[in-house]
N, C-alpha and C positions, 0 to 999 in steps of 0.2 A: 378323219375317216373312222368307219366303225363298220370291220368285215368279220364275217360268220364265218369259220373254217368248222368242216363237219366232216365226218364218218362215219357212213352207216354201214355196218357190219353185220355177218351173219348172228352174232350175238350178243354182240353190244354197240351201239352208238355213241360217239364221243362227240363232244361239240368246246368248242373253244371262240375265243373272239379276238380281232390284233385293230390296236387302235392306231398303231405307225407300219404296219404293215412288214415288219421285220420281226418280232415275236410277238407269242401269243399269250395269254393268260392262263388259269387256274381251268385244267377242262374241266367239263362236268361227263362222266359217262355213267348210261344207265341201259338196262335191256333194249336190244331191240325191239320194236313193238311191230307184230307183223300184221296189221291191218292196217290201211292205207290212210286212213281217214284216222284213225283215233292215233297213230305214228306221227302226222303231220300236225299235229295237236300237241302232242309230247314235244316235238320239234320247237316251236310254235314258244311254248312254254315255257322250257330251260334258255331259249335266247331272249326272252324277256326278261329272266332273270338275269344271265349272265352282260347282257345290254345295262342296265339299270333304266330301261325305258328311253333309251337315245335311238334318235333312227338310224337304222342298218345301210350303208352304202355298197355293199355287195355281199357273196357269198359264194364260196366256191369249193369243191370236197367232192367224194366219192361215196359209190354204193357198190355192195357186195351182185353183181352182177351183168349179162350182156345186155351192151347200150345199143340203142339204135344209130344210124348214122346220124343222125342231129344232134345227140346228146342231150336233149331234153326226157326222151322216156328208154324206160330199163326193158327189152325183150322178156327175157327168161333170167331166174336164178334158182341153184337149191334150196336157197339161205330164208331168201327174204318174197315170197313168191308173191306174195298180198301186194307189192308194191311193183308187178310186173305188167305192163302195158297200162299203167296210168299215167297222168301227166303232172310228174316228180318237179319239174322246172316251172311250170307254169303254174304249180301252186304254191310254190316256195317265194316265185316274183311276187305272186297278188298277196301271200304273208308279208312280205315284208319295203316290197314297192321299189324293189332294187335286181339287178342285174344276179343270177345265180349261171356258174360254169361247176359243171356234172360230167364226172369219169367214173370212170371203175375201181372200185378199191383198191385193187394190189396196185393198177397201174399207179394213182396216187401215192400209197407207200412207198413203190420204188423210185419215184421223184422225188419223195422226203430224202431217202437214202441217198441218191446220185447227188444231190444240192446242200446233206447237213448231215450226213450221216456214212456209212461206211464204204459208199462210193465215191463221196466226196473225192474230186482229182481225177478219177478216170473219165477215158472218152464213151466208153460201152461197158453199161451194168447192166448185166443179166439179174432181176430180181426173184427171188422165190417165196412164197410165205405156204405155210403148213400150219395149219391149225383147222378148225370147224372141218375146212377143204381145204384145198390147194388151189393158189395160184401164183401169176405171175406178169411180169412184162420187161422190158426192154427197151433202156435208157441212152439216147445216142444224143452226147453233146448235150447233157442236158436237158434234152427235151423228149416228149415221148416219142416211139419210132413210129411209122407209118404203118397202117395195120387195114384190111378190108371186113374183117370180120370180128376184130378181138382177138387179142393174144390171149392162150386158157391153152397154159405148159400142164395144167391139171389134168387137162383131157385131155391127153394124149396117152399110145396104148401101148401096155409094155408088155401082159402076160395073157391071151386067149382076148376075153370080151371085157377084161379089165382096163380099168383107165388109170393113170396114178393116185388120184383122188379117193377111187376106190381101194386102193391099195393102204394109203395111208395117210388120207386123208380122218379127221377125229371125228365126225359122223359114221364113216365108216368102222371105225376102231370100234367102237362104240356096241353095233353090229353086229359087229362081228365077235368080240367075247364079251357083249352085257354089261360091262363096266363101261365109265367115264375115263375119257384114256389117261388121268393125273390115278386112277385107280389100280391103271394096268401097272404091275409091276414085273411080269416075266422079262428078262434080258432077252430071252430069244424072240420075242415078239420084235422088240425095237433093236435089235440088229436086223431082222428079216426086214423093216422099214430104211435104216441105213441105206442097208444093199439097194434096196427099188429106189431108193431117192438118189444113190448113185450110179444107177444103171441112168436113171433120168438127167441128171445132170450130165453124162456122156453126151444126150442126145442134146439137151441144150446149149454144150459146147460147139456140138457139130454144126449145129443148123445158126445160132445165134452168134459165134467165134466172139464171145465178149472179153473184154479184157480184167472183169470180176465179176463172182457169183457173191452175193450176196442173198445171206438166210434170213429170215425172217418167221416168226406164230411162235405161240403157244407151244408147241410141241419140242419146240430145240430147248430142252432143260435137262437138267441133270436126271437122271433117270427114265428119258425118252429117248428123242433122236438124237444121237452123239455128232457132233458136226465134224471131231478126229475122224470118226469111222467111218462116217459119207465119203468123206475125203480118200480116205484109204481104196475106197469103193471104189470110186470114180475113178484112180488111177487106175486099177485093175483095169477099165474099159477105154482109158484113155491115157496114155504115161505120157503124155503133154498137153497139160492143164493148167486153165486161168487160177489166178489166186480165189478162194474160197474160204468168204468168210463169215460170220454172226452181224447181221443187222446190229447197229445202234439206239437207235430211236423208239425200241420196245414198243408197246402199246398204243403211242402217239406219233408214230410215224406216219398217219394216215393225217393229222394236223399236219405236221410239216411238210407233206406233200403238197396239200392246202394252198401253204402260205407261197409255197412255189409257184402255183396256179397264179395266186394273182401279182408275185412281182415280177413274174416271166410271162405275162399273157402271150406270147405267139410262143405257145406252150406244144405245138406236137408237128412232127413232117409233114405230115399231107395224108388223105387218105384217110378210112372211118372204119367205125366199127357199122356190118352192112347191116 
């Protein structure tokens, strides 16, 4: 066999390949490219290379936004919007003449993590990632939970007509003081972020009751969001809470959700994104 595991991110795409379907190879990641046509090109292209010209027998991976109930095309995203009601599935099949399975980025990440990564052993992993935006989902036994509309803990609203994403999501940062948020260097900015991510995780204990939170992006680094002081946060709103911890799988945790996808095909509960 010779499977495509991809991710396409609000700002970068990674692509990797598994020839025994238990790990993957050397990724390749390069910009997102946000036009439909010339993205599926680029696509297209780094699996020719990273194939060596062998044909593809599937393909399975996420993109940075909401799916239809089929899972073949993307509704809406901030990230990646060129690639929003096209048909993402049915051009990747006639690329490559092979079977492709398409979810949503975070929710992918947080099956890397449940399956290889820092959920690894729990029943219910609430997942979160922070970077570009915010997102998330929620990992029961393994599998994704059942969902009508898309889980998106991003957009949900914590202060006036604010959503978290806007709070403290890195487009927003961005924004909001003019820098790149690896630029922001005030402490009180990324404690003010802390607190709203732990105001937010209260609500994802309440509603989700998971047995670990698991962080994830960009933004959990030394001189950003401090995951001590989320913590610290959280209990302040909740003094009985799930363990709370840093992702493992860094920047390729969106492969290893991948590789999840195909060696767990009866991969989610029941129920779609509508």
């Amino acid at each position: 066999m010779l499977a495509v595991l991809f991710d396409i991110g609000g700002t970068n795409t990674r692509l990797a390949v598994t020839r025994d379907g238990r790990r993957f190879g050397q990724p390749v990641i390069y910009p997102t490219v946000n036009h439909f046509a010339r993205g599926i090109r680029a696509f297209e292209e780094h699996v020719r290379v990273l194939s060596h010209g062998q044909r593809v027998t599937a393909a399975a991976g996420g993109i940075a936004g909401l799916l239809a109930r089929d899972r073949r095309t993307m509704l809406r995203s901030p990230h990646v919007g060129g690639w929003a009601r096209k048909p993402i599935v049915a051009k990747l099949e006639q690329a490559f003449h092979a079977p492709v399975m398409l979810e949503n980025d975070a929710d992918v990440v947080g099956l890397g993590e449940a399956h290889y990564g820092a959920g690894r052993g729990y029943d219910i992993v609430a997942y979160l990632t922070v970077s570009t935006g915010v997102g998330g989902t929620r990992i029961v036994h393994g599998r994704f939970d059942a969902q009508a509309l898309g889980l998106e803990p991003g957009h949900h609203y914590l202060e006036g007509d604010s959503d978290l994403e806007d709070l403290i999501g890195g487009k927003a940062l961005q924004r909001r003081y003019g820098k790149l948020p690896k630029e922001i260097t005030s402490p009180a900015v990324w404690r003010s972020a802390a607190k709203m991510l732990g105001k937010a995780l209260a609500n994802v204990t309440v509603f989700w009751s998971p047995d670990v939170i698991v962080l994830g992006g960009s933004l959990f680094k030394p001189g950003a969001i401090s995951i001590p002081l989320t913590r610290e946060y959280l209990k302040r709103y909740r003094p009985h809470v799930p363990k709370v911890v840093r992702g493992t799988l860094g920047d390729i945790g969106g492969l290893y959700g991948a590789l999840a996808m195909l060696r767990f095909p009866s991969r989610r509960k029941g129920g779609g994104h509508g």
